[in-house]
C-alpha atoms as one frame of an Amber mdcrd trajectory, in Angstrom:
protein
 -12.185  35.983  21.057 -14.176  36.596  24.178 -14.288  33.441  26.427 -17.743
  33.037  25.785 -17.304  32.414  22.163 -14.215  29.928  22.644 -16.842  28.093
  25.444 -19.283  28.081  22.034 -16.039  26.908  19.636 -15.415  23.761  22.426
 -18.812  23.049  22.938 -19.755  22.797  18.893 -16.013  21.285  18.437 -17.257
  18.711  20.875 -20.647  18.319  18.968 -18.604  17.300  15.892 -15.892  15.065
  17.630 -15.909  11.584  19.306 -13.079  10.092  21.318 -13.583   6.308  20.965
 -11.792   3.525  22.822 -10.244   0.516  21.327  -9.800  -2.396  22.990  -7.268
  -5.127  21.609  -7.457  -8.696  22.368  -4.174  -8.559  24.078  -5.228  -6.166
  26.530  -4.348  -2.883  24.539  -6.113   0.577  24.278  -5.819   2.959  21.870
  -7.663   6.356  22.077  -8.952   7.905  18.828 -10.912  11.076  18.092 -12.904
  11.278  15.093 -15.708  13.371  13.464 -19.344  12.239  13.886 -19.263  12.147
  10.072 -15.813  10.006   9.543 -17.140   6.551   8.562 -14.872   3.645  10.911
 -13.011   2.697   8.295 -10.876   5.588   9.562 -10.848   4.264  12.586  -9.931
   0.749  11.405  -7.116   1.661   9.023  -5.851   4.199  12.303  -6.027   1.345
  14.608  -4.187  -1.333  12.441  -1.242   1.476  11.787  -0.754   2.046  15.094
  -0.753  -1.995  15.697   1.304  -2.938  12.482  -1.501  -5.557  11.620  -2.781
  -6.168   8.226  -6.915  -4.254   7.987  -8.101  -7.842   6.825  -6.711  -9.625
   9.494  -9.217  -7.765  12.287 -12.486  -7.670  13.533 -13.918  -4.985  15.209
 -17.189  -5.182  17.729 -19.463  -2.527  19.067 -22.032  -4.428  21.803 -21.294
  -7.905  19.978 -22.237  -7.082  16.710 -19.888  -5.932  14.224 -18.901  -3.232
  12.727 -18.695  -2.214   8.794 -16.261   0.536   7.304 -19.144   2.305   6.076
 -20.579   3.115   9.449 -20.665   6.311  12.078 -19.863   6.711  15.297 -22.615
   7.229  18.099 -21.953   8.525  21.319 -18.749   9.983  22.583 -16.596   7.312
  24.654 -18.246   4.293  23.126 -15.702   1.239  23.498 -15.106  -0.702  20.280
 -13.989  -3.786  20.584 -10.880  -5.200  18.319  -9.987  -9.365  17.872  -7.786
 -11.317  15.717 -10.169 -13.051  13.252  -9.837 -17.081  13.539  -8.297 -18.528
  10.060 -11.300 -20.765   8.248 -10.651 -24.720   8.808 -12.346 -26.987   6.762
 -14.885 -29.729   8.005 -14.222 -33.217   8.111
């Protein structure tokens, strides 16, 4: 392959991909790269492996609002946010 065809491959390769950064409650960051197409549930069940946390027991944020399985990433570098959801009390 010339070098202007593997500049092409990188450049479409980086069309496709997203590197998106977690950031746990705790203070941790984990770095994953996706496809544009990969719904975050990929993301989600990725992020909980490499934490040994139960998927149900997480909630993750994108600019405060948050985020569904079904959904796609935007832009490359966005920073998702990842907290422990707060058990349910009842009211007195």
């Amino acid at each position: 392959m010339s070098g202007t065809q593997e500049k092409d491959n990188k450049q479409g390769e980086q069309a496709t991909h997203v590197v998106l950064k977690v950031l746990g409650e705790e203070g941790d960051k984990v770095l994953i790269r996706m496809k544009r197409s990969s719904q975050f549930k990929k993301l989600m069940d990725l992020y909980c492996d490499r934490q040994s946390v139960d998927f149900w027991s997480i909630a993750f944020f994108f600019n405060t609002r948050q985020l569904t399985p079904n959904l796609t990433p935007d832009e490359d570098g966005d920073v998702i946010d990842a907290f422990f959801k707060m058990p349910h009390r009842r009211r007195n």
